[in-house]
Structures are given as C-alpha cells and as structure tokens.
C-alpha positions in Angstrom: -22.1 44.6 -101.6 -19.5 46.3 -98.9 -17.0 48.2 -100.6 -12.7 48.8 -99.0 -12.4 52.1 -99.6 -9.0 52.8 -100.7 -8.1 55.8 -98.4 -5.8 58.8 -98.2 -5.2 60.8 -95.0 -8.6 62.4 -95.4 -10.4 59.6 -96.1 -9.0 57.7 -93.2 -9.8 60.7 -91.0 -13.7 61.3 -92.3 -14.1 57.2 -91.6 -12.8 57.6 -87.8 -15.2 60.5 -87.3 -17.9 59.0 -88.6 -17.9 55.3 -88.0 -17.9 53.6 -84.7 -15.2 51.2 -85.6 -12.5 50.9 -88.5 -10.5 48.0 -89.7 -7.2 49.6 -91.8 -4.7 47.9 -93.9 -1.8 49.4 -94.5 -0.5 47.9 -97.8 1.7 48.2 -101.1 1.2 47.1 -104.2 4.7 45.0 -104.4 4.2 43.4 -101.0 3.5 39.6 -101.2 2.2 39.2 -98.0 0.2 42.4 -98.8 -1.5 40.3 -101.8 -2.4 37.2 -99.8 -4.3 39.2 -97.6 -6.4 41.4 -99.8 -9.0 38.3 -100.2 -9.5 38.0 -97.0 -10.0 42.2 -96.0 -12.9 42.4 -99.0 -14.3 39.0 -96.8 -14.8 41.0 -93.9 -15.5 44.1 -95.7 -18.5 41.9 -96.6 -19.1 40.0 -93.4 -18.9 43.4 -91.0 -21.0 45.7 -93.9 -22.6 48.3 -92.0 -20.7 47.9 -88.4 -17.9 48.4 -89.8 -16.0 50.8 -91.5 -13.0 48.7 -94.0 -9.8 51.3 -95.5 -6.7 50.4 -97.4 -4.0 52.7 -97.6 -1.3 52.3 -100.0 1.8 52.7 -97.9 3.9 54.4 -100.8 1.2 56.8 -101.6 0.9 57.8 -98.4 4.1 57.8 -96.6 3.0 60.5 -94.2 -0.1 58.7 -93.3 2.4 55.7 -93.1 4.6 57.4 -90.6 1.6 59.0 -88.5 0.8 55.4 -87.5 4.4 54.2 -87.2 4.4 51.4 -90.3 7.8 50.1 -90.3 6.3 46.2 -91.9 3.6 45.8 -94.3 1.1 44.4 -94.2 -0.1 46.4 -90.9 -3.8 46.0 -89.6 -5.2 48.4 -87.1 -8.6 48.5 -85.9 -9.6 51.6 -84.4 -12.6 52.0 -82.0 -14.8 55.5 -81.6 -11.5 57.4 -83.7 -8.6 55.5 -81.4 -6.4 52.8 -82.3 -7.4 49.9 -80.0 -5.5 46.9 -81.9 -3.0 45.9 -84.4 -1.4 43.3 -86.6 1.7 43.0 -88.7 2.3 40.8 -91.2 -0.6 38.3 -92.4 -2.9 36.2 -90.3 -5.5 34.1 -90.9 -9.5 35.5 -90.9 -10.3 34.3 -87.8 -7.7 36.7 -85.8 -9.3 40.0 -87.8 -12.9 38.4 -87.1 -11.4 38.5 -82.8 -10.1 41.8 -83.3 -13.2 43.4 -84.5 -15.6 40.9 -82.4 -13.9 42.7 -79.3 -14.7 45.9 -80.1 -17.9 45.3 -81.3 
C-alpha cells in the first residue's frame, strides 16, 4: 500500500533528491476544499506507487515551506520533475487533471 508522507521542509527536500517526480499538496487542516481532496491524493498515492513520490504539507505548520513556494490559496498542488517545479494547481480538481499532470511528466 503507497503511503502520503506528511512532509516538513526536510522531508519535502530528501523526496526531490531522491525521487524522479513528486506530487505536493499544500494543505490545512481547516480548509474544506483541502478535505475534499485528501481522497483523491491517497488514490494516486496508490495508482502512481513506486513512480511517484506523494507529500502533504500542512500549510500552518510549515509557513516557511509555505512561503518558499509562494502559497497564497490552499489547496495548492505542485508536481515537481527531477527536483523542479514543472506544474501547479490551486484550489480542487477533479482526479483526472492530477492523473494529466503526472502523466506529462512521466
């Protein structure tokens, strides 16, 4: 069973070194939107196990890490590619759109 590793800064930065590509949700625990879209992350934490690499970081435990990667709206998706940030999404979307995010980079 693939696992979302709920990440801090250093967790986030051992997964871009040592995975090929990363999906990251940047999240908070009172977000609504944030909720609806936790089902669907563990999916393709599932569906992508072993290509790729699936984080969450809690946006208010991590405000720094927040910042880094300019979160103003929550949820925020990024999917980063070989340790670079190749595509994003704010707010919450159905599956299919995260499956065409990774599936390009893939």
């Amino acid at each position: 069973m693939a696992e979302v590793i709920h990440a801090n800064a250093a967790a986030l930065q051992q997964a871009l070194q040592q995975n090929p590509v990363v999906l990251c949700d940047f999240w908070a625990t009172w977000c609504g939107p944030c909720k609806m879209l936790a089902p669907v992350i563990e999916q393709l934490a599932e569906e992508y196990a072993g290509r790729v690499a699936v984080l969450k970081v809690d946006v208010d435990r991590n405000q720094e890490l927040a910042a880094q990667y300019g979160i103003m709206s929550i949820p925020t998706v990024y999917v980063f590619k070989n340790g670079k940030a190749v595509n994003t999404k704010v707010g919450a979307y159905p599956i299919d759109d995260y499956r065409k995010m990774l599936d390009a980079v893939l």
